[in-house]
C-alpha positions as CSV (number, residue, x, y, z in Angstrom):
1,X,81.5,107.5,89.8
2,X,81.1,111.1,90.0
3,X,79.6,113.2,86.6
4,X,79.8,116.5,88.5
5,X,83.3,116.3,89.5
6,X,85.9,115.4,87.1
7,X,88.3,112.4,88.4
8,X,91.5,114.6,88.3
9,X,89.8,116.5,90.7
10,X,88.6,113.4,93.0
11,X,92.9,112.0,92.9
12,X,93.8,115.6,93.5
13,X,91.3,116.1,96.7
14,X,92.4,112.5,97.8
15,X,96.3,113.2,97.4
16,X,95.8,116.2,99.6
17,X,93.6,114.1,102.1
18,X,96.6,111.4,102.4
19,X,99.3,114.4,102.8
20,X,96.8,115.9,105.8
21,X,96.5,112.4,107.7
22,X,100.2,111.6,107.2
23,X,101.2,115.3,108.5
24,X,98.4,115.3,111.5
25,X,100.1,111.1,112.6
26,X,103.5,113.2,112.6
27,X,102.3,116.2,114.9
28,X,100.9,113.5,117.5
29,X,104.5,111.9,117.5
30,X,103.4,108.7,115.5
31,X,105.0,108.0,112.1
32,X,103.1,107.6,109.1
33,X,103.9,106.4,105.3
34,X,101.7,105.9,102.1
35,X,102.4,102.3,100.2
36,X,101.0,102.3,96.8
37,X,101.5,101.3,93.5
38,X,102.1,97.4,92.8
39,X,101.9,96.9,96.7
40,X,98.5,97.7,96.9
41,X,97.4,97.0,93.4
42,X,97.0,93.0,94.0
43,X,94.0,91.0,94.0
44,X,94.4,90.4,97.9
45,X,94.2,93.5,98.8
46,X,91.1,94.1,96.4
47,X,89.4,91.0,98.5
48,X,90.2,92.4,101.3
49,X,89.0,96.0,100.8
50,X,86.2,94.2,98.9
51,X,86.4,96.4,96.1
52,X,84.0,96.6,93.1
53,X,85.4,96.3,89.7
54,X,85.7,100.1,89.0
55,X,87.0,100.7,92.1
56,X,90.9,100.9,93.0
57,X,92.8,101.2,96.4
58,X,94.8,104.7,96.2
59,X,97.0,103.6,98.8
60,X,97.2,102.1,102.0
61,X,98.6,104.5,104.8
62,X,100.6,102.8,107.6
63,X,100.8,104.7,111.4
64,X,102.9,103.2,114.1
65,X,105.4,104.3,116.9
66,X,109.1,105.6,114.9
67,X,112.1,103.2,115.9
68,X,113.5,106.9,116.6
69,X,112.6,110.6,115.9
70,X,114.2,113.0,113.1
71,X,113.6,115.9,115.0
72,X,113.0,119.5,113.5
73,X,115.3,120.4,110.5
74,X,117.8,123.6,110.7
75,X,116.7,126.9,110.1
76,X,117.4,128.5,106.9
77,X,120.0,131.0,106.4
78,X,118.2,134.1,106.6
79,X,120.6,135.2,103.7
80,X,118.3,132.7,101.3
81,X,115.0,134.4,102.5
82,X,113.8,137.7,100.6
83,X,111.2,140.1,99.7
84,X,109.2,139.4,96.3
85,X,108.3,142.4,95.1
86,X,106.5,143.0,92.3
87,X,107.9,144.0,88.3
88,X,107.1,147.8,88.9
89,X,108.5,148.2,91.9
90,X,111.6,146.9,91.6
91,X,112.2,150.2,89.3
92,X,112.0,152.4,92.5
């Protein structure tokens, strides 16, 4: 446990770790995916991480050679992209 920083914070800060580790796998070429929930929530996996009582496994992150590779998606339409401008200015 951690007093100084709340544990939304400490979920948020490790959801933002996992998206970081499964987007760097994918720049390298390898493929990555998170299992969590009831796949890592099972008393093997808590003797095998060898976790404490108030301790839980987030999720287990997977990284391996893809069967095959998506590749990049289209571009948008250009038609969809625009300018934000802000409430005064749109006046002008």
């Amino acid at each position: 446990e951690n007093d100084e920083v709340p544990e939304i914070e400490q979920r948020a800060s490790a959801g933002a770790a996992l998206g970081y580790v499964v987007l760097a796998a994918d720049l390298l070429g390898y493929g990555a995916m998170a299992v969590s929930g009831r796949k890592v929530a099972t008393q093997a996996m808590r003797r095998a991480f060898r976790l404490a009582g108030n301790e839980e496994l987030l999720c287990f992150v997977g990284i391996g050679t893809p069967a095959k590779v998506k590749g990049a998606p289209p571009e948008p339409d250009p038609e969809l992209l625009r300018t934000w401008k802000p409430d005064d200015e749109e006046a002008d």
